[in-house]
Every structure is written in C-alpha cells, then in structure tokens.
C-alpha positions as CSV (number, residue, x, y, z in Angstrom):
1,X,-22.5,-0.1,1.3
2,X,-19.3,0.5,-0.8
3,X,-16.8,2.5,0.3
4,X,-14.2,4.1,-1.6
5,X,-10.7,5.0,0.2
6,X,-8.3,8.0,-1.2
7,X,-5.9,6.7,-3.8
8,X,-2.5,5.1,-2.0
9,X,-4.3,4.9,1.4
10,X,-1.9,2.9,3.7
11,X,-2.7,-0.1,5.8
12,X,-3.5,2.3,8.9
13,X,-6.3,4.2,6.8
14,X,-7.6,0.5,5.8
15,X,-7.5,-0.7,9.4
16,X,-9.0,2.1,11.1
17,X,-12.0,2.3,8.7
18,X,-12.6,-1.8,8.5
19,X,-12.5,-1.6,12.6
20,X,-15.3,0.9,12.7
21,X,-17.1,-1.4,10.7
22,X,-16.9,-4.3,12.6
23,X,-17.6,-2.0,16.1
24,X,-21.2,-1.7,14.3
25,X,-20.9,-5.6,13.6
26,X,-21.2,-5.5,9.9
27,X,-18.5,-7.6,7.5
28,X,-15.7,-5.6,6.0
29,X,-14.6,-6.9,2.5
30,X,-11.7,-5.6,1.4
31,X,-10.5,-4.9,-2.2
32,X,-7.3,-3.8,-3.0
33,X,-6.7,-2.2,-6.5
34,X,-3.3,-1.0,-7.9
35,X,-3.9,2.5,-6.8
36,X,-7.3,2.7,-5.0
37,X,-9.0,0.6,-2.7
38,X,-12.6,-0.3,-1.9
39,X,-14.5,-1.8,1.2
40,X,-17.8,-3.5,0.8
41,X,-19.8,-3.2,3.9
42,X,-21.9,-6.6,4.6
43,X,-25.1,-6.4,6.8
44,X,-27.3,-3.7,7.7
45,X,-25.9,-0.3,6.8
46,X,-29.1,2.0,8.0
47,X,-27.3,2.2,11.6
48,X,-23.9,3.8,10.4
49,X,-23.4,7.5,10.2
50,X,-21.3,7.6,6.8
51,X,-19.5,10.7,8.6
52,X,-18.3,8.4,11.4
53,X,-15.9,6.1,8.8
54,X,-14.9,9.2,7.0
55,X,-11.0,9.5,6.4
56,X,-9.1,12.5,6.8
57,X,-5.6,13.2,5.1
C-alpha cells in the first residue's frame, strides 16, 4: 500500500498516520519529497480500512 500525504504535511500529519500503521502492525516507510510525502505500507494491507488513515486539513 502507498500512501500519498497532502503537499507540506507537517511532522504531526506524518506521525499520526505512520502510528495507525503500526496499531495494525504493518511497517511504515517513510519518504520524504521536497513538497510531498509518501508512506509505503509493509505487510498485509487487506485488514486496514483506507478511511481509518485518512488526513483531514
């Protein structure tokens, strides 16, 4: 699973979404870009609900 933050996220956004991950026990990998940021999502994705790691604002 890849997923794509809003451009200029801050370190909250990245935190909060990356702990969600881990709370399902899958490996965040984070990659920061000069104005957008990515997380790949190691393990088995089938259990996450893509609208539970959703970021508002």
């Amino acid at each position: 699973m890849i997923i794509v933050l809003k451009p200029k996220c801050d370190e909250n956004d990245i935190k909060k979404v990356t702990n969600k991950i881990e709370g399902y026990g899958l490996e965040p990998h984070v990659s920061t870009g000069h104005e957008t940021t990515i997380i790949g999502v190691i393990g088995d994705t089938t259990k996450v609900d893509p609208r539970d790691i959703e970021v508002s604002p």
